[in-house]
VEXDREN-2710 file (C-alpha; in Angstrom, 1 decimal):
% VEXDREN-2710
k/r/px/py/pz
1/UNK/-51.6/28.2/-33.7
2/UNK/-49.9/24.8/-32.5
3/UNK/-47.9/25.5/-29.6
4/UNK/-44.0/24.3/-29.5
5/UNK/-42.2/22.9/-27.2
6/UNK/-38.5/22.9/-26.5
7/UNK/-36.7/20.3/-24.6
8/UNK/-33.5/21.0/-23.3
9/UNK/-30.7/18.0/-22.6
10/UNK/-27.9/18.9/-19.6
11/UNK/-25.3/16.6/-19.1
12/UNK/-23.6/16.3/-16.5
13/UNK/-19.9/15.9/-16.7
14/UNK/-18.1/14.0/-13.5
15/UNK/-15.2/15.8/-12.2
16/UNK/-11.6/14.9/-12.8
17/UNK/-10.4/12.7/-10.1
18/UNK/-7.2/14.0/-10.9
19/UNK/-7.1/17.4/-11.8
20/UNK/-5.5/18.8/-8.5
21/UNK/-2.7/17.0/-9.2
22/UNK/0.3/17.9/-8.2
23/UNK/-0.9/18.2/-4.6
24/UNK/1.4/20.0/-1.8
25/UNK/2.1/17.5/1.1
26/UNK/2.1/17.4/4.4
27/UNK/3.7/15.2/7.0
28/UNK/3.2/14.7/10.6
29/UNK/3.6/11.3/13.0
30/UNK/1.3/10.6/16.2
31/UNK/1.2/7.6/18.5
32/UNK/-1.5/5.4/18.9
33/UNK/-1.5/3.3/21.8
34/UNK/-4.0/-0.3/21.3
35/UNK/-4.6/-1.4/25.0
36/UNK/-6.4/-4.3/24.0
37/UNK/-3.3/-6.8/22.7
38/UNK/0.1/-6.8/24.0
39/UNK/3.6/-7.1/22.4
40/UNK/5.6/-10.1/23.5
41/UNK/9.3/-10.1/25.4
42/UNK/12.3/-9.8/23.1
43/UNK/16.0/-10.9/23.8
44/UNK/16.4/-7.1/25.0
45/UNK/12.5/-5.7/25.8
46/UNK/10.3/-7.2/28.9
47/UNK/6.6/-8.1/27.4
48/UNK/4.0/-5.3/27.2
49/UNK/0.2/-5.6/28.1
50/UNK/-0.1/-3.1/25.0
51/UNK/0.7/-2.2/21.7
52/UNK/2.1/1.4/21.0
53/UNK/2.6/2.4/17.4
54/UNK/4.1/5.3/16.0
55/UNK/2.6/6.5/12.4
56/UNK/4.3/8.9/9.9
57/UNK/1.6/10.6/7.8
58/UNK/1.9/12.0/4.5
59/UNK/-1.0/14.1/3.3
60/UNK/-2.2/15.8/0.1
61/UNK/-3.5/19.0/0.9
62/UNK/-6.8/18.9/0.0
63/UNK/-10.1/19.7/1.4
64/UNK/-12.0/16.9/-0.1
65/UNK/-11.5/13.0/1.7
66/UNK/-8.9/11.1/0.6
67/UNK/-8.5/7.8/-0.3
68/UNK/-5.8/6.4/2.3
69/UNK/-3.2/3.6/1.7
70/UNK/-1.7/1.9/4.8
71/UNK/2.1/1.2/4.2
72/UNK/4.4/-1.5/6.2
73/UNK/7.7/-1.1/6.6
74/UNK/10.0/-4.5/6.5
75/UNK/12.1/-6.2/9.6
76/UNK/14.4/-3.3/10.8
77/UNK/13.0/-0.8/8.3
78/UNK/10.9/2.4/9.1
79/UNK/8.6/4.4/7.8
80/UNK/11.1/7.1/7.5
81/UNK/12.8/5.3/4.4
82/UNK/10.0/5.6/2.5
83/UNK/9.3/9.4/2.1
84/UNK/9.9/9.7/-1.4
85/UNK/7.7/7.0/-2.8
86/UNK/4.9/8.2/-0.2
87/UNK/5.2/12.0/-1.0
88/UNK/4.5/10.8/-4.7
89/UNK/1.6/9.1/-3.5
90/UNK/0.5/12.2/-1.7
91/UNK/1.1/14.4/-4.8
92/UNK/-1.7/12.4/-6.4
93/UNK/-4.2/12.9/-4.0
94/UNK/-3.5/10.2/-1.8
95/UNK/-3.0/10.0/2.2
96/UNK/-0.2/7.6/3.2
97/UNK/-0.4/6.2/6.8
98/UNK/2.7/4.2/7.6
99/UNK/2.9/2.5/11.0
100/UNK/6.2/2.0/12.9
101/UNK/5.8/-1.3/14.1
102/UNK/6.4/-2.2/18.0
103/UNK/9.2/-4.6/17.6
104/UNK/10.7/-4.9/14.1
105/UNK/11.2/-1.4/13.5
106/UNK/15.2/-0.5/13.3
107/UNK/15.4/1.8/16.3
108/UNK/14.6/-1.8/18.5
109/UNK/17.4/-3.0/19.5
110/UNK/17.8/-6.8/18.2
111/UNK/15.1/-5.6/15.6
112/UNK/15.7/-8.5/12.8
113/UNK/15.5/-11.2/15.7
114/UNK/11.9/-10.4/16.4
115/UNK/10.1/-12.1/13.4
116/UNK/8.1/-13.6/16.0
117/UNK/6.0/-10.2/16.7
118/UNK/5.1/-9.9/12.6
119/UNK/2.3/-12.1/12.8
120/UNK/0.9/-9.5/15.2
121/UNK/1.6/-6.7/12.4
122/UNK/-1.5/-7.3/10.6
123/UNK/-3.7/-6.5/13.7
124/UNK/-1.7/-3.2/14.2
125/UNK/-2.9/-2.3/10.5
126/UNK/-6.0/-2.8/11.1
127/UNK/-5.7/-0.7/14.9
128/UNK/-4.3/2.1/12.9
129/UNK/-7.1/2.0/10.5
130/UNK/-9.6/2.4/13.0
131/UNK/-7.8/5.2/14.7
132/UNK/-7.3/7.0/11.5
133/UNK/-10.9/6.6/10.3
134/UNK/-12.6/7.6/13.8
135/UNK/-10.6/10.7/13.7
136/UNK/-11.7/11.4/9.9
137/UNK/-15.2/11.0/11.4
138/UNK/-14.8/13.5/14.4
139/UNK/-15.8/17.0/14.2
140/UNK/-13.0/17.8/17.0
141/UNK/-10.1/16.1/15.1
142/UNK/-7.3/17.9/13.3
143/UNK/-7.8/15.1/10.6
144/UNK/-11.5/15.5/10.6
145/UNK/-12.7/15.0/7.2
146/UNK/-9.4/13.5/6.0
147/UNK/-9.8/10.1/4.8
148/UNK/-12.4/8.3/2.5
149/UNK/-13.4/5.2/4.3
150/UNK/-14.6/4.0/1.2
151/UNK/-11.1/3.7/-1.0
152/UNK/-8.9/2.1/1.1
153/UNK/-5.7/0.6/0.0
154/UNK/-2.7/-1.7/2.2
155/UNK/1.1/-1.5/0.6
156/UNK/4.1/-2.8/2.3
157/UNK/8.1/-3.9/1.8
158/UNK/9.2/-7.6/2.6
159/UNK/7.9/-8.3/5.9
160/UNK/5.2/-5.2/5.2
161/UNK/4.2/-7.2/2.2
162/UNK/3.9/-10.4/4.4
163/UNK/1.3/-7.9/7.0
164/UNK/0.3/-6.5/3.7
165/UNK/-1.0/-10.0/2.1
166/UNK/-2.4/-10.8/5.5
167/UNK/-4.7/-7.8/5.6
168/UNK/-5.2/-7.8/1.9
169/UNK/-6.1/-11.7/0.7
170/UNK/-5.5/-13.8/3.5
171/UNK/-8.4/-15.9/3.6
172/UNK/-8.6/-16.0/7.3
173/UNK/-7.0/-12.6/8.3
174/UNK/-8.2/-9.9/5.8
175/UNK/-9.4/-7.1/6.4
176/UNK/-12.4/-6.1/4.1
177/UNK/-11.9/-2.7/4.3
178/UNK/-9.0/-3.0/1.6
179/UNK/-10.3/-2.6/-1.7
180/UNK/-6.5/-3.1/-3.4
181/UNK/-3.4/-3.9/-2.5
182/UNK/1.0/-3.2/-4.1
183/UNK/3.2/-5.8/-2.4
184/UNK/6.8/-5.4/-2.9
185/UNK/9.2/-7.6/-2.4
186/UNK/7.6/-10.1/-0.3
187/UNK/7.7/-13.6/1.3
188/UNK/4.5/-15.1/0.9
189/UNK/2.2/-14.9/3.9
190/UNK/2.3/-18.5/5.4
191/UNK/1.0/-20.2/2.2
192/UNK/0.0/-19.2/-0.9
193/UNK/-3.5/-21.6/-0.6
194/UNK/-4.5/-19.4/1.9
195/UNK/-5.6/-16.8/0.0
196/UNK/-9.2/-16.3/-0.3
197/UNK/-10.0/-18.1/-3.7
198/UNK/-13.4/-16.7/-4.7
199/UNK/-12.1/-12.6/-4.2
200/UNK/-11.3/-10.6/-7.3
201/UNK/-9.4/-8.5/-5.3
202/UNK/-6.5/-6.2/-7.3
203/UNK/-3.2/-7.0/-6.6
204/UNK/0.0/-5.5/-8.4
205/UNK/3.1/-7.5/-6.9
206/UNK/6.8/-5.7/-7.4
207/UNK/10.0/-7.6/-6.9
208/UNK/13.5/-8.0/-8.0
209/UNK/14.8/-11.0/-10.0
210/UNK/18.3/-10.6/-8.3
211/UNK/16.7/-10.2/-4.5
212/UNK/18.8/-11.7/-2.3
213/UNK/16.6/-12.4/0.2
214/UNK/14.1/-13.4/-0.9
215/UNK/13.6/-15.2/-4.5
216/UNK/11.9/-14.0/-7.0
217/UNK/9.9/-16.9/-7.2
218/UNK/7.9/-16.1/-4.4
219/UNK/5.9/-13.5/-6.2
220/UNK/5.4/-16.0/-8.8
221/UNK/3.9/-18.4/-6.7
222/UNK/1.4/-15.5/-5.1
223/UNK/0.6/-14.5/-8.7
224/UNK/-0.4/-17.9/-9.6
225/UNK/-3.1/-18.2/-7.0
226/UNK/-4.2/-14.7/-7.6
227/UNK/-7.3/-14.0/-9.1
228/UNK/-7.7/-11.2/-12.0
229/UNK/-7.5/-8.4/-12.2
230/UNK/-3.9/-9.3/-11.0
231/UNK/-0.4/-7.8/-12.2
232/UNK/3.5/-8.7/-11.5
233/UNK/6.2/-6.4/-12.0
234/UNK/9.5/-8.2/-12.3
235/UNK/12.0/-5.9/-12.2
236/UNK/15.3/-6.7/-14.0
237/UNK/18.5/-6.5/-12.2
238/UNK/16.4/-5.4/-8.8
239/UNK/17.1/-5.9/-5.6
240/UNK/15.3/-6.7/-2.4
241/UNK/14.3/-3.1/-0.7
242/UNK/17.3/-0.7/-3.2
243/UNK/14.4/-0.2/-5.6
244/UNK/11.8/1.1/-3.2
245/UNK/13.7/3.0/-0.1
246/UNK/15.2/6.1/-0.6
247/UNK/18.6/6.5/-1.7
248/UNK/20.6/7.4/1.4
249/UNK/18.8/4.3/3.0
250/UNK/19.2/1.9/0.2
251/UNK/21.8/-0.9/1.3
252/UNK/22.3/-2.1/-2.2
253/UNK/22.6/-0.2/-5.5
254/UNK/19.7/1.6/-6.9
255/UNK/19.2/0.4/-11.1
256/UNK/18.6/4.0/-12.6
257/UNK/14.6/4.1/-13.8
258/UNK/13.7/1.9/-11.3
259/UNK/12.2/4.5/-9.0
260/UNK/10.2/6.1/-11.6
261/UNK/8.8/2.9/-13.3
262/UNK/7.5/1.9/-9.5
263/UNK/6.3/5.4/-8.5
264/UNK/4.3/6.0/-12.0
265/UNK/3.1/2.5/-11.8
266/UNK/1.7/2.4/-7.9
267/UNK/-0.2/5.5/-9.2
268/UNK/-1.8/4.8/-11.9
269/UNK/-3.2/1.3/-9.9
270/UNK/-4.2/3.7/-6.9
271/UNK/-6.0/5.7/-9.5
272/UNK/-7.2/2.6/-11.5
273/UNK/-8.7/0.5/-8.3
274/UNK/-9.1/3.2/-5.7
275/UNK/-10.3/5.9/-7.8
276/UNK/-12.1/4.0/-10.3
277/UNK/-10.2/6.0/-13.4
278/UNK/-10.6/3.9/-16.4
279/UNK/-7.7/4.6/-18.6
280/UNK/-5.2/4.4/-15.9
281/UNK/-5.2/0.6/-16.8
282/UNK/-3.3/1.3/-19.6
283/UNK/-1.1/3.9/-18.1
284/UNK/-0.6/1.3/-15.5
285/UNK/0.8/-1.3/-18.4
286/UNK/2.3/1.5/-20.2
287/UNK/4.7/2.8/-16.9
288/UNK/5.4/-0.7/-16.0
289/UNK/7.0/-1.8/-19.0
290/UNK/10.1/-1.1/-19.9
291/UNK/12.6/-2.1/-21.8
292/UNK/15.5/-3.6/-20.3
293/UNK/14.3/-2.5/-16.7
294/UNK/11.2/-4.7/-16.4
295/UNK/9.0/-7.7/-17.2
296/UNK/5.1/-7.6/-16.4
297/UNK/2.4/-10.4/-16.4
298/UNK/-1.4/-9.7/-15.8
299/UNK/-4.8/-10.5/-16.0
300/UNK/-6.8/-7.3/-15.8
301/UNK/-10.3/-8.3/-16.6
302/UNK/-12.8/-8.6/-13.2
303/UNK/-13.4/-12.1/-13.3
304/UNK/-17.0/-13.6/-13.8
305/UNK/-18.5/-16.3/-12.4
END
């Protein structure tokens, strides 16, 4: 009698990056002190041989790593402004590190005269990177296990998006530890022909058409010398940091859907480039455009070649 012989097929189904969603949250700050670079003299402050930064941390609870965006405020902000959009972010599985920046923070007195100390804002992102990611690696560490090395992204408002294009896509100051970056509001970072021309690199720029700081033209400009996959979010009637800060801190009038459009769109690029979720693409398109509040350009292919 012939024998038979059954062969059984198991497939394996990956897990849903998402499914914990909504996360609780967590917040906490610590200080990290860099004793290797030093923060200049102010109109008001004597000259440090360090740098001391503050950081507010929002985290998912979770037991798994997970993936980490960096945020910078803008001159005289703080990372306290922000707590709704981050605990969103957290929600979805993602930690939020937010750095209080030595000099143009808004508890420094003089704060909006000390553009002079933002160039040195990128190097504090990186600092607080390191930090963050050698305590994630230490058995002994509250936040060991925390962060995933691996999917890291950089966010900021204004002068944040300045640090955050710095760390991001500056040619000469990146940092390639960022695998994506959300810019809001932002002046470009010295020049737009510094970017590095040959890095796909995902980028979704946010900003107001009726900023009055800073014109909307700007994120144009960065756009253009963008390479895919590459997205800009105009959004109609916004203003410089109303759309982005919470409401109590806003200093000009929020445009109602505003908040929702930007936090459901930052998520679904988190999830699309940090995550590596698929159909969040098309979420991503789908939350960012709306009618009457918004109009989006992009390129989303991975360029070739």
């Amino acid at each position: 009698m012939a024998s038979t012989t059954t062969v059984t097929t198991t497939s394996i189904v990956a897990p849903d990056p998402r499914a914990g969603r909504p996360y609780g949250v967590s917040t906490s700050q610590i200080t990290l002190v860099d004793p290797t670079r030093p923060t200049p003299a102010t109109g008001y402050l004597a000259a440090t041989t360090e740098r001391t930064v503050e950081v507010w941390l929002t985290l998912p609870d979770t037991d798994e790593a997970a993936p980490m965006v960096v945020f910078s405020h803008g001159m005289s902000g703080h990372a306290r402004n922000f707590e709704d959009l981050h605990r969103v972010w957290a929600e979805a599985g993602y930690a939020v590190a937010a750095p209080v920046f030595p000099l143009s923070n808004g508890d420094v007195e003089g704060s909006w005269g000390n553009i002079h100390d933002v160039p040195n804002q990128p190097g504090d992102v990186s600092f607080v990177l390191d930090e963050l990611l050698a305590l994630s690696a230490d058995a002994s560490s509250e936040f060991a296990g925390r962060f995933d090395s691996s999917r890291l992204g950089a966010s900021g408002l204004s002068a944040g998006g300045f640090t955050t294009y710095d760390v991001a896509v500056d040619a000469e100051w990146r940092d390639p530890r960022f695998v994506a970056a959300v810019v809001m509001s932002a002046p470009l970072n010295r020049n737009a022909e510094l970017f590095d021309p040959t890095d796909d690199f995902p980028l979704l720029i946010i900003h107001g058409d009726s900023d009055p700081l800073i014109g909307v033209e700007q994120a144009h400009i960065a756009y253009r010398a963008l390479s895919a996959p590459r997205y800009l979010i105009v959004l109609l009637g916004g203003g410089h940091a109303g759309p982005y800060v919470d409401a109590p801190e806003a200093f000009e009038a929020k445009v109602p859907g505003h908040d929702e459009l930007i936090h459901a769109s930052t998520v679904a690029f988190w999830d699309r480039y940090l995550l590596g979720v698929e159909e969040a693409e098309a979420e991503l398109l789908e939350a960012a455009t709306q009618d009457g509040l918004s109009a989006v350009t992009s390129e989303v292919g991975w360029r070739v070649g």
